[in-house]
C-alpha positions as CSV (number, residue, x, y, z in Angstrom):
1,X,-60.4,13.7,-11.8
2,X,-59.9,17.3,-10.7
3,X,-58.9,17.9,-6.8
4,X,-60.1,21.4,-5.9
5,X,-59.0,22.8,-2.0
6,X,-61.0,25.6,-1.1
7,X,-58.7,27.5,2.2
8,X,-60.1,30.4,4.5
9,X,-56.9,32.7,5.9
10,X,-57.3,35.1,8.5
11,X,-54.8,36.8,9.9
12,X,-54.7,40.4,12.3
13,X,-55.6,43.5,9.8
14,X,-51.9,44.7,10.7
15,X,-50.3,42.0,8.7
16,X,-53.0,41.8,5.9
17,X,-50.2,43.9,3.6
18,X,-47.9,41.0,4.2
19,X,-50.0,38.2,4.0
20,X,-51.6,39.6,0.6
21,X,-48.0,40.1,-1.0
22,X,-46.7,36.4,-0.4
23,X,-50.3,35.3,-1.9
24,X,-50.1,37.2,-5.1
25,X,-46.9,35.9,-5.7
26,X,-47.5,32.2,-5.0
27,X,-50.5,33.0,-7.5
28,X,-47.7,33.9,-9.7
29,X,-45.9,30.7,-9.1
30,X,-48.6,28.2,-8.9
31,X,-50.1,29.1,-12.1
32,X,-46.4,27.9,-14.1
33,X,-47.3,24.6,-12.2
34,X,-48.2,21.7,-14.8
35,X,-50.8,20.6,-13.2
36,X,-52.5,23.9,-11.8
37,X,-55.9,24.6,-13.5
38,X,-56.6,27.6,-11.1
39,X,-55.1,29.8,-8.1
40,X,-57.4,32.2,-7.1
41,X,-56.9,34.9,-4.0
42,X,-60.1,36.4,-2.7
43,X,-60.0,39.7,-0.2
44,X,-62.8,38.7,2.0
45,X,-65.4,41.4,1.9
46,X,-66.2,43.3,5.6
47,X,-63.7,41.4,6.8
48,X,-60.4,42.5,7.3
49,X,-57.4,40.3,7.5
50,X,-59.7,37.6,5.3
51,X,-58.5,35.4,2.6
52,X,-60.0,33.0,0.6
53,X,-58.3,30.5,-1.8
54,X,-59.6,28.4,-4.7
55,X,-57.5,26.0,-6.1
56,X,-57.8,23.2,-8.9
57,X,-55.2,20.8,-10.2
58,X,-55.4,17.7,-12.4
59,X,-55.3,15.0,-9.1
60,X,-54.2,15.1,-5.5
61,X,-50.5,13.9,-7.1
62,X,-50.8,17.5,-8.7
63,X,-51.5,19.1,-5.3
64,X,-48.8,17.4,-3.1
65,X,-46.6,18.3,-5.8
66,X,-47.3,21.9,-5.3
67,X,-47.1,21.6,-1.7
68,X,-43.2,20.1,-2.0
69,X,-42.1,23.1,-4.0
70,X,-39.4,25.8,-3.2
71,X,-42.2,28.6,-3.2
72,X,-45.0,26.7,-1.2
73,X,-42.4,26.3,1.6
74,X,-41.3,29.9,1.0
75,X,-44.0,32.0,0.9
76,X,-46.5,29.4,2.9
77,X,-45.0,27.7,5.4
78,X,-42.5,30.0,6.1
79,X,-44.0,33.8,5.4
80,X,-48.1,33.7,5.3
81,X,-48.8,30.8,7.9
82,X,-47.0,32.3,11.0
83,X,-48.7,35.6,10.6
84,X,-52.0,33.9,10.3
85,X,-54.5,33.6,13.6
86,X,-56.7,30.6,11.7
87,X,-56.6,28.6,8.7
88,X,-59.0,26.2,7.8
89,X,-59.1,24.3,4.4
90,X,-61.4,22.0,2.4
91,X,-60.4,19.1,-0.4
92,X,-62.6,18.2,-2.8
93,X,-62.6,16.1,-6.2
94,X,-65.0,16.3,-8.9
95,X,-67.7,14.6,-9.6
């Protein structure tokens, strides 16, 4: 069964440029993931400082996987969350 999460990013326009860079490379990194079926980073349109993620692993075991490795704490937790101003996310599992 698939488990999808579906997150909305905002941060101030200022640190879009930052918060676009550590997303393209945990693109980068969550794709090489063995149980990543999709990482997909959205500019949100007529909004500045908007992000939206789509997601998609095999299972939840998949996803809390991602979430323990090196470069989810990295360029998460420790670059992209700080600069943002809300985050909301979504979890979902196929049908």
């Amino acid at each position: 069964m698939a488990y999808a999460v579906v997150a909305h990013y905002r941060c101030a326009p200022a640190d879009e440029p930052a918060v676009r860079a550590a997303l393209l490379k945990m693109r980068e990194q969550t794709r090489a993931e063995p149980a990543n079926e999709a990482y997909d980073v959205h500019a949100v349109v007529d909004d500045p400082g908007g992000f939206l993620l789509y997601e998609r692993y095999t299972d939840q075991a998949g996803f809390e996987a991602h979430k323990a490795a090196e470069h989810f704490q990295e360029l998460i937790v420790k670059t992209a969350w700080p600069l943002l101003t809300d985050r909301s996310v979504t979890f979902a599992e196929s049908l």
